[in-house]
N, C-alpha and C positions, 0 to 999 in steps of 0.2 A: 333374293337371298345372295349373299355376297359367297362366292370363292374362297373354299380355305384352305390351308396345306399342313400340313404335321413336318415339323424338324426336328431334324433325327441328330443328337449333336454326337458323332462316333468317337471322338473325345474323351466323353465322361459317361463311354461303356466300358466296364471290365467284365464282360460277360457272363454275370449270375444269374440268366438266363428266367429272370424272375417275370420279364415280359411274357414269355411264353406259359409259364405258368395260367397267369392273373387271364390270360386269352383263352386258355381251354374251359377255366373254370365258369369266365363270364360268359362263356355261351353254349357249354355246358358238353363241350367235345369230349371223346374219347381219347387220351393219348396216344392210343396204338393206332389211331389213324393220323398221325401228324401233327404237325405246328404248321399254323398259318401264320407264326412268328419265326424264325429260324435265326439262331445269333450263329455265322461265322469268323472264328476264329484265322487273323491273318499276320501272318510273320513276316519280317520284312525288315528293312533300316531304315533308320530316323534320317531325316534332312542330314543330322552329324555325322552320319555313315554308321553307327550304333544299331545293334541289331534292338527289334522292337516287337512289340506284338498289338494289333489291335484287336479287338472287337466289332462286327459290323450286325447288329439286325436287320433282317431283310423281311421285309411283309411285302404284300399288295402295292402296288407304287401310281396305284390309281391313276395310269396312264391319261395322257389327254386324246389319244387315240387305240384304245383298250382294242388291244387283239381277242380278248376271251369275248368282249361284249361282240365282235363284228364275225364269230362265229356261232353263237350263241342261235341255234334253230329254234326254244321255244320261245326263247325272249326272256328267259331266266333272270340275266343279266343286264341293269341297268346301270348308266350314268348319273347320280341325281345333281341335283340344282348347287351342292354345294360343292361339287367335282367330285365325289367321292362314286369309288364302281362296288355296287354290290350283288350280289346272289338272292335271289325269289326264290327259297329253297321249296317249296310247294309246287311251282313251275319248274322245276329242274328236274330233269326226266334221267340224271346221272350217267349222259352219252358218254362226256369226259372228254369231248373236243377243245372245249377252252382250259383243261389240264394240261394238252398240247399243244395249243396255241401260245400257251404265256409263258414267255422265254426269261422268266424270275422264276420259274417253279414258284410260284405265289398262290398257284391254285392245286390243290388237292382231294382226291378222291376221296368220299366217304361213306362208308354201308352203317347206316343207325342202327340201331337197337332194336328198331322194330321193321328191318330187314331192307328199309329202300335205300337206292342208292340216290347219293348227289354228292355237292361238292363242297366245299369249306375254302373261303379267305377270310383276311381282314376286311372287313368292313367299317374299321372305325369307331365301333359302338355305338350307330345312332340314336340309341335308346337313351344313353348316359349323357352322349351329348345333349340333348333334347332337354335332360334335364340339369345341365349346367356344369358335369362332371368331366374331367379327360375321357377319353377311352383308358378302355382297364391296364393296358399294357403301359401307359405314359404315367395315368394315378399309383399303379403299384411298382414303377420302377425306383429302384433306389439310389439309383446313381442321376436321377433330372434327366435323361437323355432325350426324352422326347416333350415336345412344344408345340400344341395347335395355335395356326396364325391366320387372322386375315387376311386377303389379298390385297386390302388399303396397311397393313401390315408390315409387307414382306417386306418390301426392299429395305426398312429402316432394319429389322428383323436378322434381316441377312449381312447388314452391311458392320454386324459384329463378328463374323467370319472371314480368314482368309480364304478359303475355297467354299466350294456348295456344287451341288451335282441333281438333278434331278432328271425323270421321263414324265413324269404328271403331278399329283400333289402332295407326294411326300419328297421331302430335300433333303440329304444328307446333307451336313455343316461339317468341316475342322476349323480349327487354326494349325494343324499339325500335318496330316495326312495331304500331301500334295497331289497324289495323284488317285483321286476316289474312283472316279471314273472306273479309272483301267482295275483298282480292286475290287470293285464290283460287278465286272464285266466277266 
């Protein structure tokens, strides 16, 4: 199975926050326990010295050396074949180690409905993908922000962007925002 990555183009966000939505509903969270989507709001001036605001969603960043999965006691948390880290919510026993381990805040605590604890991210929607669809957050956003690519993909992918930023398989894109890095840091 080939390597993939989601790009995130922070561009053509204006934060309607419609990802986060479409992400609770498709895997059927509570809102009072979180977004495993979070759109930050960032203020700031344009290359023209013009004051500016963007928009940034921040998920899971499907590290290539995942802090949550190398603390991860039952084995909750795996890496699969297509890079993507996700949660074995039946093995997650809801220690909350890799809610402090992952320095995105990308993992979150969660107590269900029918009282266990565990924990909540992005995972991607392997379901949707499986059957040919984006993930919920990238199908129902309204502004195109997000793009799943191949790895034999990327670089043509990326080489439509002046900047791109990443820590595993999701890549923030501008052609505006010069300095992603440090806004996302």
């Amino acid at each position: 199975m080939e390597k993939l990555y989601y790009l995130v183009d922070i561009d053509r966000c204006w934060g309607c926050k419609s990802c986060q939505t479409a992400c609770i509903t498709e895997h059927g969270y509570e809102p009072k326990s979180g977004w495993p989507i979070e759109v930050f709001r960032i203020e700031n001036t344009s290359e023209k010295g013009e004051a500016a605001c963007d928009f940034v969603p921040v998920l899971c960043q499907h590290c290539d050396s995942p802090a949550c999965l190398a603390v991860c006691g039952p084995g909750a948390i795996a890496k699969k074949e297509d890079g993507f880290v996700s949660v074995d919510e039946a093995a997650c026993i809801g220690c909350g180690k890799c809610v402090k381990a992952c320095v995105y805040g990308a993992i979150l605590p969660r107590q269900r409905e029918d009282g266990k604890r565990t924990v909540m991210k992005c995972d991607l929607c392997p379901d949707r993908r499986a059957r040919g669809f984006m993930p919920s957050c990238g199908q129902h956003c309204i502004g195109g922000v997000f793009q799943l690519c191949a790895e034999s993909d990327k670089a043509r992918m990326l080489s439509a962007y002046r900047y791109n930023w990443s820590t595993g398989q999701v890549v923030y894109v501008s052609n505006i925002l010069s300095e992603i890095g440090t806004a996302l840091s």
